[in-house]
C-alpha positions in Angstrom: -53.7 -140.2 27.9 -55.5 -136.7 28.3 -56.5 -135.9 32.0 -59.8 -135.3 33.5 -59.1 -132.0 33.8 -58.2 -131.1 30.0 -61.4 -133.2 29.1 -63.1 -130.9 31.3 -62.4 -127.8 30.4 -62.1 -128.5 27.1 -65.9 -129.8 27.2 -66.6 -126.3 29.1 -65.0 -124.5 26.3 -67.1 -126.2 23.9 -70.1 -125.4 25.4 -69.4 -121.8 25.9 -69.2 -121.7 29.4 -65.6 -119.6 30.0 -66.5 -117.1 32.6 -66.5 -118.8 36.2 -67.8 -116.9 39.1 -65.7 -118.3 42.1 -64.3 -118.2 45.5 -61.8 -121.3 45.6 -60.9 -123.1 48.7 -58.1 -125.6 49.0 -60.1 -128.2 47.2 -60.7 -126.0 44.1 -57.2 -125.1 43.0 -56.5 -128.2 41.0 -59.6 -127.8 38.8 -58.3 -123.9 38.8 -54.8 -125.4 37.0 -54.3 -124.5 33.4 -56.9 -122.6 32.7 -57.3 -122.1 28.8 -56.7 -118.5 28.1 -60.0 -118.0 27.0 -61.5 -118.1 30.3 -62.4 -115.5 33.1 -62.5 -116.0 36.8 -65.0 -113.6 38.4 -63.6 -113.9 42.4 -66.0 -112.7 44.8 -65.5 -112.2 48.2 -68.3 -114.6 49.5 -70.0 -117.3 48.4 -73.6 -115.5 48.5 -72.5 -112.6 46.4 -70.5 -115.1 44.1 -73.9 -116.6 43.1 -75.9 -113.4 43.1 -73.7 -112.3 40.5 -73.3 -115.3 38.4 -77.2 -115.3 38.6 -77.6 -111.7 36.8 -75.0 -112.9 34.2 -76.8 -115.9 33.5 -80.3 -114.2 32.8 -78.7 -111.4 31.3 -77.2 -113.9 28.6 -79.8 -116.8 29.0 -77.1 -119.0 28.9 -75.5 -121.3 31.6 -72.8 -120.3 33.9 -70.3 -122.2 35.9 -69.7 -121.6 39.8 -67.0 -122.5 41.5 -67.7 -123.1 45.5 -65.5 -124.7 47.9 -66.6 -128.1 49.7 -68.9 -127.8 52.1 -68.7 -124.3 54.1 -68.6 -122.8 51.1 -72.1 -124.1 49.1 -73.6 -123.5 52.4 -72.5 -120.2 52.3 -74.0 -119.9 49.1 -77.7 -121.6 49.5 -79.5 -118.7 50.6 -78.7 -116.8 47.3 -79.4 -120.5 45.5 -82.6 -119.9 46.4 -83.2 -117.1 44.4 -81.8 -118.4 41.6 -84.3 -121.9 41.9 -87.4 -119.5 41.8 -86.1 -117.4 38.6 -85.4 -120.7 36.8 -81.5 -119.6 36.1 -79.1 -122.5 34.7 -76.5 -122.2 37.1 -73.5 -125.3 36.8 -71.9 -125.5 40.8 -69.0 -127.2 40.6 -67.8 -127.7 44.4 -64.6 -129.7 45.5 -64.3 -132.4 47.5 -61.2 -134.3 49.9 -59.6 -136.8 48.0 -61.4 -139.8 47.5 -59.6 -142.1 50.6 -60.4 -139.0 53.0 -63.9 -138.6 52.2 -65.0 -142.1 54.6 -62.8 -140.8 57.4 -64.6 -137.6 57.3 -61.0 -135.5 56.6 -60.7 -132.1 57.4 -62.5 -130.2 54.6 -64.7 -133.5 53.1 -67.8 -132.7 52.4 -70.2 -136.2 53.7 -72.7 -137.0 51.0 -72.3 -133.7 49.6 -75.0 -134.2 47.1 -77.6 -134.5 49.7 -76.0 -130.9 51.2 -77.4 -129.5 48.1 -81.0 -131.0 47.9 -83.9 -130.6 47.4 -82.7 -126.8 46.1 -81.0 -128.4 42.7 -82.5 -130.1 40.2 -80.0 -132.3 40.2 -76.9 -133.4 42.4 -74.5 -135.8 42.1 -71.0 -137.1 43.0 -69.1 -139.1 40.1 -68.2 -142.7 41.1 -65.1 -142.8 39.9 -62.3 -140.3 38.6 -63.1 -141.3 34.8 -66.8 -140.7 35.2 -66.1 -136.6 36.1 -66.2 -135.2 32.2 -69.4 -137.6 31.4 -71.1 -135.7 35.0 -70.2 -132.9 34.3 -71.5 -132.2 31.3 -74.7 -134.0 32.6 -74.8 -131.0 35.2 -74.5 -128.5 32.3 -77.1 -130.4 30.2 -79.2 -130.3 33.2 -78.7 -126.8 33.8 -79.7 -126.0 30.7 -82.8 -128.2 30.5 -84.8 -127.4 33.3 -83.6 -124.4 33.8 -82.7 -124.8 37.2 -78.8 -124.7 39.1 -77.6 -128.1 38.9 -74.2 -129.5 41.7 -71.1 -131.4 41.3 -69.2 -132.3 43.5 -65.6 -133.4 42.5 -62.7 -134.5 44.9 -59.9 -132.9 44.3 -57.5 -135.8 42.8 -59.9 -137.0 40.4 -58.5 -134.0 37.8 -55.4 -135.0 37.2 -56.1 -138.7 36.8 -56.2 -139.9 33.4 -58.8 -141.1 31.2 -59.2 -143.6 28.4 -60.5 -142.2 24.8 -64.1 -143.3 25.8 -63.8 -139.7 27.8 -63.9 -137.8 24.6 -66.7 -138.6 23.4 -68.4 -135.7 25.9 -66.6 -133.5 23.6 -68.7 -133.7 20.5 -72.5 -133.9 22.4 -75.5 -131.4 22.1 -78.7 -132.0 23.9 -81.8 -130.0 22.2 -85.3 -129.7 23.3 -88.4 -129.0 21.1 -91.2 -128.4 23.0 -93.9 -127.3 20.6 -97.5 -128.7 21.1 -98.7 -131.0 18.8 -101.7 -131.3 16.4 -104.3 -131.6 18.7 -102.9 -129.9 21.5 -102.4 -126.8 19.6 -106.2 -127.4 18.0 -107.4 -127.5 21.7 -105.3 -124.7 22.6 -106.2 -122.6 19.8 -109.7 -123.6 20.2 -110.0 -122.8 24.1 -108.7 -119.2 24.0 -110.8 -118.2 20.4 -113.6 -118.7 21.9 -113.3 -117.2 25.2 -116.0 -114.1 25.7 -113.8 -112.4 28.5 -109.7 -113.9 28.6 -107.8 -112.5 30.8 -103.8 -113.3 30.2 -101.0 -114.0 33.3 -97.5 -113.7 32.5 -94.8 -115.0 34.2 -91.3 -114.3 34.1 -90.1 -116.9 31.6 -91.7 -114.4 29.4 -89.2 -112.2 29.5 -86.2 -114.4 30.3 -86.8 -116.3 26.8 -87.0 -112.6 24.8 -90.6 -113.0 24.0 -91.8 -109.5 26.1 -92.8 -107.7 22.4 -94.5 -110.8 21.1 -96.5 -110.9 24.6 -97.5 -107.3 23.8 -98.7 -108.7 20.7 -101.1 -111.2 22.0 -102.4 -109.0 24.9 -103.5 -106.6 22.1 -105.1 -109.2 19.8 -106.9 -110.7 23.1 -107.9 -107.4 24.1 -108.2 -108.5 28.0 -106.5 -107.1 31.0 -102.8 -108.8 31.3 -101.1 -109.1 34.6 -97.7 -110.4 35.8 -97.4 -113.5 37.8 -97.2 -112.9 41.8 -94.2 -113.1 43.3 -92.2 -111.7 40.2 -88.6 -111.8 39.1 -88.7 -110.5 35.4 -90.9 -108.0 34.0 -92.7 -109.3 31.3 -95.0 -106.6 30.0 -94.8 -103.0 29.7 -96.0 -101.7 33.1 -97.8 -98.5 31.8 -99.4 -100.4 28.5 -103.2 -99.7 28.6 -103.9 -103.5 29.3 -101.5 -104.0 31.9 -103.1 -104.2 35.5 -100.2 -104.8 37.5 -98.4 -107.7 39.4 -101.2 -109.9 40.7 -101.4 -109.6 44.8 -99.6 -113.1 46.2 -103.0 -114.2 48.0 -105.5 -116.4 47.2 -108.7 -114.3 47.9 -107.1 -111.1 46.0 -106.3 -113.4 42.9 -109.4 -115.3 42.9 -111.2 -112.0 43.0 -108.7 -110.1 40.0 -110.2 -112.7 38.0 -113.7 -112.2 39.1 -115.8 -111.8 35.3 -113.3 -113.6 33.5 -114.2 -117.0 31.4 -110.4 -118.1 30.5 -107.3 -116.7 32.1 -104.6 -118.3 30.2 -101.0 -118.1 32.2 -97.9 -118.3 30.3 -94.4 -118.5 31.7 -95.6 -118.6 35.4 -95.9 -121.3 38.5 -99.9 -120.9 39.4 -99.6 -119.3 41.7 -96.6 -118.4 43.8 -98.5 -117.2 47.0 -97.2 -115.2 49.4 -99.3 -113.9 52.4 -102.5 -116.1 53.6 -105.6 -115.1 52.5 -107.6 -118.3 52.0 -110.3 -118.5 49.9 -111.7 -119.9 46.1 -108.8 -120.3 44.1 -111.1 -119.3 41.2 -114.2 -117.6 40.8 -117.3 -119.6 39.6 -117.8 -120.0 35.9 -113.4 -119.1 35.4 -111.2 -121.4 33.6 -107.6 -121.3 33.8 -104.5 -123.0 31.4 -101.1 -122.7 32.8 -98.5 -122.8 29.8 -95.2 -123.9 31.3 -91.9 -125.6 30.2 -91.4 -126.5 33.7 -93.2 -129.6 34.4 -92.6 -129.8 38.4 -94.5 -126.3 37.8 -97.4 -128.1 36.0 -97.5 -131.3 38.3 -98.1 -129.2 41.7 -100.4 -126.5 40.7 -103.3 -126.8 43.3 -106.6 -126.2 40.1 -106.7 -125.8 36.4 -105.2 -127.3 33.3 -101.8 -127.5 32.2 -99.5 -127.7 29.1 -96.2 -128.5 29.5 -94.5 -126.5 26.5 -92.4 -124.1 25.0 -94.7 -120.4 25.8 -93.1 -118.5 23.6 -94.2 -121.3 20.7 -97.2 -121.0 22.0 -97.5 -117.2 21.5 -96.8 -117.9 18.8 -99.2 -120.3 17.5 -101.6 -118.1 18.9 -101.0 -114.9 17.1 -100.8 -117.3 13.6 -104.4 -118.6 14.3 -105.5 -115.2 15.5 -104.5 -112.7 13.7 -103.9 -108.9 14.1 -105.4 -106.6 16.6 -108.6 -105.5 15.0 -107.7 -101.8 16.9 -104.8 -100.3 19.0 -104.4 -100.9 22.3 -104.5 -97.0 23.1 -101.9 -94.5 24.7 -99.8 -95.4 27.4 -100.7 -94.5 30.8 -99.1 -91.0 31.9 -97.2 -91.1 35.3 -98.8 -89.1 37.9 -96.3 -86.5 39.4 -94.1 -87.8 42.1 -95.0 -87.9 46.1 -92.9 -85.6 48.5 -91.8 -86.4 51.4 -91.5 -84.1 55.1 -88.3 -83.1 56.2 -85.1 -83.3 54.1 -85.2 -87.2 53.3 -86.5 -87.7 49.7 -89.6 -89.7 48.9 -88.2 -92.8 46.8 -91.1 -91.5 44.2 -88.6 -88.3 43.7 -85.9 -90.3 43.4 -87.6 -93.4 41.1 -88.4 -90.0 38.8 -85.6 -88.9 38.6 -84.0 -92.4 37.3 -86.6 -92.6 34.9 -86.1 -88.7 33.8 -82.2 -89.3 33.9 -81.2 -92.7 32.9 -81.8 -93.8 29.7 -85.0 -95.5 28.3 -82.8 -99.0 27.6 -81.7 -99.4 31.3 -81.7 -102.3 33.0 -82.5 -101.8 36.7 -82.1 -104.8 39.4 -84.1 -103.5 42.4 -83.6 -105.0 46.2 -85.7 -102.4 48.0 -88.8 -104.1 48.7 -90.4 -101.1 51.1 -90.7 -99.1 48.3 -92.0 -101.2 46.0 -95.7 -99.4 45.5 -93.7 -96.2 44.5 -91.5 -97.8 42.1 -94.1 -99.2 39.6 -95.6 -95.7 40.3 -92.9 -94.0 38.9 -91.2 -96.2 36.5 -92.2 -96.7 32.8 -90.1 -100.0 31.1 -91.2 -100.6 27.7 -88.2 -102.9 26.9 -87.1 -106.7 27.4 -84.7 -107.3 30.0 -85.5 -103.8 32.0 -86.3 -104.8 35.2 -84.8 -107.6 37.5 -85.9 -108.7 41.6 -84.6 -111.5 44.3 -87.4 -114.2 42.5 -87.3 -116.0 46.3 -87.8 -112.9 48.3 -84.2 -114.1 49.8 -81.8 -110.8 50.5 -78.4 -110.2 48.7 -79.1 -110.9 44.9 -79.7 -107.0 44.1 -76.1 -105.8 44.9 -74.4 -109.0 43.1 -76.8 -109.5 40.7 -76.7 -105.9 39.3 -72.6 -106.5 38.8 -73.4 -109.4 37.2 -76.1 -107.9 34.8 -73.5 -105.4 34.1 -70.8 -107.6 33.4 -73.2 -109.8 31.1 -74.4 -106.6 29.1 -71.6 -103.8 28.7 -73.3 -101.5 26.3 -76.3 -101.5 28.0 -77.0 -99.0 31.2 -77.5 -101.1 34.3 -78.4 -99.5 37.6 -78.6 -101.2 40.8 -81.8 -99.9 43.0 -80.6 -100.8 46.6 -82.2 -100.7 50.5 -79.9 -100.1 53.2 -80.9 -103.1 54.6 -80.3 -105.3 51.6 -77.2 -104.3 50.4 -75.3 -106.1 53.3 -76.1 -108.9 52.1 -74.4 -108.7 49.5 -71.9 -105.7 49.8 -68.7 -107.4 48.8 -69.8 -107.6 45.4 -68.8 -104.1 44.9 -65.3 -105.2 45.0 -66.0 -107.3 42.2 -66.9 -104.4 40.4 -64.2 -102.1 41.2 -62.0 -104.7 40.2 -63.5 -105.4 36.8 -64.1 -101.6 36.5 -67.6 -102.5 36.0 -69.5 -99.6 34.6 -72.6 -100.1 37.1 -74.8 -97.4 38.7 -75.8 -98.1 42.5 -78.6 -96.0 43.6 -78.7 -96.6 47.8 -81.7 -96.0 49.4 -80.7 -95.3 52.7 -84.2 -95.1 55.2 -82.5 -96.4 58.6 -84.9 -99.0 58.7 -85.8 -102.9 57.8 -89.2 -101.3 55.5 -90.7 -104.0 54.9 -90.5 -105.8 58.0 -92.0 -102.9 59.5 -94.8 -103.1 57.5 -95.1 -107.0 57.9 -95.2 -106.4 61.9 -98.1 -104.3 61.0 -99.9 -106.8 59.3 -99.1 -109.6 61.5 -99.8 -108.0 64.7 -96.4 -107.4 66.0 -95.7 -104.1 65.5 -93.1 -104.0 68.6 -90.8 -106.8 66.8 -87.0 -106.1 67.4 -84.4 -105.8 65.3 -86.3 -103.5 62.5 -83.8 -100.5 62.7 -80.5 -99.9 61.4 -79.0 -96.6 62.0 -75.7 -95.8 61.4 -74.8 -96.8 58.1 -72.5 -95.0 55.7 -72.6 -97.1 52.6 -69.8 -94.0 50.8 -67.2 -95.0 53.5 -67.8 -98.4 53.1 -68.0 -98.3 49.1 -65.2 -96.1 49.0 -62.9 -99.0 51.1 -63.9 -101.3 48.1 -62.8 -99.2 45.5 -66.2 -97.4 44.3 -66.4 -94.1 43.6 -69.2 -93.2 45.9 -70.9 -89.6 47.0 -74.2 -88.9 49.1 -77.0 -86.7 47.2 -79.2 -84.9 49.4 -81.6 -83.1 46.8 -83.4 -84.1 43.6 -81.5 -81.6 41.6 -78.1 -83.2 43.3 -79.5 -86.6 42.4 -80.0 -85.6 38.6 -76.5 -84.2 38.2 -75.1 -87.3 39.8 -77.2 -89.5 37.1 -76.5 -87.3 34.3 -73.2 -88.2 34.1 -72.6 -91.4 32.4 -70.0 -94.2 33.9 -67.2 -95.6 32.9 -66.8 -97.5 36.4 -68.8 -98.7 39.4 -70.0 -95.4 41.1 -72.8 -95.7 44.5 -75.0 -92.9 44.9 -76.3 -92.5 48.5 -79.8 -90.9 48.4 -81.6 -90.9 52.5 -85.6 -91.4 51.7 -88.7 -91.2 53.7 -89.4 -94.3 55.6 -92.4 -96.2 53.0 -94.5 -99.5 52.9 -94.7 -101.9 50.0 -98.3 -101.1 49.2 
């Protein structure tokens, strides 16, 4: 009789899911046994960085990814960076592992007590087989899960259900697909069609589904043959549009007042790929001006079902981009010249302004790079510096949680060889998530770390402004020497302190991790 364990993997094989991001415990090692050869284990060094990295791989494919946690300590270790990957949508499979099953009541050393419930309400779904034979049929529900809503999915396995046998009922798991057309009907695509043809002023929202499902040139498409002003969704995680594209306004403000007021003149503004909206700071007011109509396209219904105003289609946006550009047609004129970028700001003193240095990557690196950014201070100066006109160019922590820039640029990296990849890094994020520059140096990852080193928590600086509490503790961090510390891990490392140093340092192309430590002028996100 075949085990649970060669049903499972086998099923994982099948479904293309042989590279495992992992940091095993005790209860891990017998789902560990026998790997097939086909399969990778990525070992990171903590839990957080493990799924930081396994959730750059997974957008970078746009295809599931299993992650390996251990019991209890270890997915707890790992929820703050699940929350990042809940708000970018990324199919992440956590496999955790469990006592054996007659320790589990007792509460045993290392059992994890309703260990589905650990997980919730961050999942989209948890669950803990009921017996040893049910593990291949859950675990490919977690996959199928995954893969459907788009959203990480838990299992939790104890440890001696893998080797137990199962019958040949098992194999069926083998052999099954789960597919999903979500492509509006008829008279839904009639209405659609119908409601955005004869808007007088439509203003489009995208979200970063857009650019996760491939479909950033066909939204360029639309934009020009609507001929309104295009925004990304607040709160964003992909880039979706070309940020210097004549239409594009910029990532809408995460406040109500600020977006009711963007969308002030505006008949229709039809959001695609986007939660309406993901707010951020409080500033009540009209969701929507008078006389404004809105349309949320979304293949996430939980998306659709809370959204505080407009209507909602739960579908496929990219089909619907389609549809729309068939019943539209062409632009009747081009959209016009890209904006220029305006020379960068200097800085006092010998620190850098993160302008001079954002320049420089866009001067340097080439125009295909992918660039995962964690350095929220300088935010304002990177979209005034940068110019991405290509799917997949730009990556950010989609829950505002630190530690997915470090990790999830290895993982980006790792997911996409040929393609350049730079990590754009804070000193105070990349602590977070440091030890995934082992991971790299180990897998000889050929990753560019830029490390923007201002001393400081930024953004919480300019937060305590805002809030009143300018006085707040705990906002500095002097001290740091992120060479040394790269260096111990195995990363070629050096510290740049001019723009021509800088250039020379990115000129040079990588055949391995390398950090570059750059000191910049303390800035605000806005």
């Amino acid at each position: 009789m075949p085990s649970v364990r060669r049903v499972s993997h086998e099923f994982l094989e099948r479904q293309g899911l042989t590279t495992v991001f992992g940091n095993p415990g005790s209860n891990e090692l017998p789902f560990l046994a026998g790997l097939p050869d086909g399969f990778r284990y990525v070992l990171g060094l903590h839990e957080g960085a493990v799924v930081g990295m396994a959730d750059g791989y997974a957008q970078a494919t746009g295809r599931p990814v299993l992650v390996n946690l251990h019991a209890a300590s270890g997915s707890g270790n790992a929820m703050g960076a699940l929350t990042n990957a809940v708000a970018s949508r990324t199919p992440l499979v956590v496999v955790a592992g469990q006592q054996v099953r007659p320790a589990i009541g007792p509460e045993a050393n290392l059992a994890s007590v309703d260990a589905p419930a650990l997980m919730k309400p961050l999942v989209g779904w948890a669950a803990e087989p009921a017996c040893a034979g049910d593990v291949p049929r859950a675990l490919a529900q977690a996959v199928f899960e995954a893969r459907l809503q788009r959203r990480p999915t838990y299992l939790s396995v104890p440890y001696d259900d893998w080797s137990a046998d199962v019958d040949d009922n098992a194999l069926a798991v083998l052999d099954r697909r789960v597919l999903r057309a979500a492509v509006p009907g008829g008279e839904q695509r009639r209405w659609l069609v119908e409601q955005v043809a004869s808007a007088r002023r439509p203003a489009l929202v995208l979200g970063g589904d857009i650019d996760s499902a491939g479909r950033f040139d066909d939204a360029v498409r639309l934009a020009e043959r609507l001929g309104g002003p295009v925004w990304a969704a607040p709160s964003q995680f992909r880039l979706p549009f070309p940020n210097r594209h004549p239409l594009f306004r910029g990532v809408l403000p995460a406040g109500i007042a600020p977006v009711s007021a963007a969308f002030e003149g505006h008949d229709l503004v039809l959001v695609l790929g986007a939660p309406v909206f993901r707010y951020h700071e409080h500033l009540p007011g009209r969701y929507l001006p008078e006389g404004t109509r809105l349309i949320q396209v979304t293949e996430d219904a939980s998306a659709a079902a809370r959204a505080p105003m407009g209507e909602a289609l739960v579908a496929d946006p990219g089909a619907v981009i389609d549809i729309l550009l068939e019943a539209l047609g062409a632009a009747d004129r081009p959209a016009g010249p890209y904006r220029p970028v305006p020379e960068p700001l200097t800085a006092e003193g010998p620190a850098l302004h993160p302008e001079q240095v954002f320049a420089a990557l866009r001067e340097e690196m080439p125009e295909d790079t992918a660039y995962v950014v964690e350095s929220t201070s300088t935010n304002a100066a990177w979209w005034r510096q940068t110019d991405l006109r290509r799917q997949g160019s730009y990556y950010f922590p989609a829950a505002g949680g630190l530690g997915f820039g470090l990790p999830g640029a290895v993982g980006v990296a790792m997911a996409q060889p040929g393609r350049p990849v730079v990590g754009v890094i804070g000193d105070g994020s990349a602590n977070y998530g440091i030890t995934a520059l082992w991971t790299a140096a180990q897998h000889r990852v050929p990753l560019t770390v830029v490390l923007l080193r201002n001393g400081a928590y930024g953004a919480l600086r300019w937060f305590g402004g805002l809030l009143g509490v300018p006085d707040a503790p705990g906002l500095d961090i002097p001290g740091l020497d992120f060479t040394r510390i790269a260096e111990g891990y195995g990363v070629r490392a050096q510290h740049v302190g001019s723009v021509a140093e800088l250039r020379a340092a990115l000129a040079e192309t990588p055949e391995h991790p390398r950090l570059i430590q750059v000191d910049t002028a303390l800035t605000t996100p806005s």
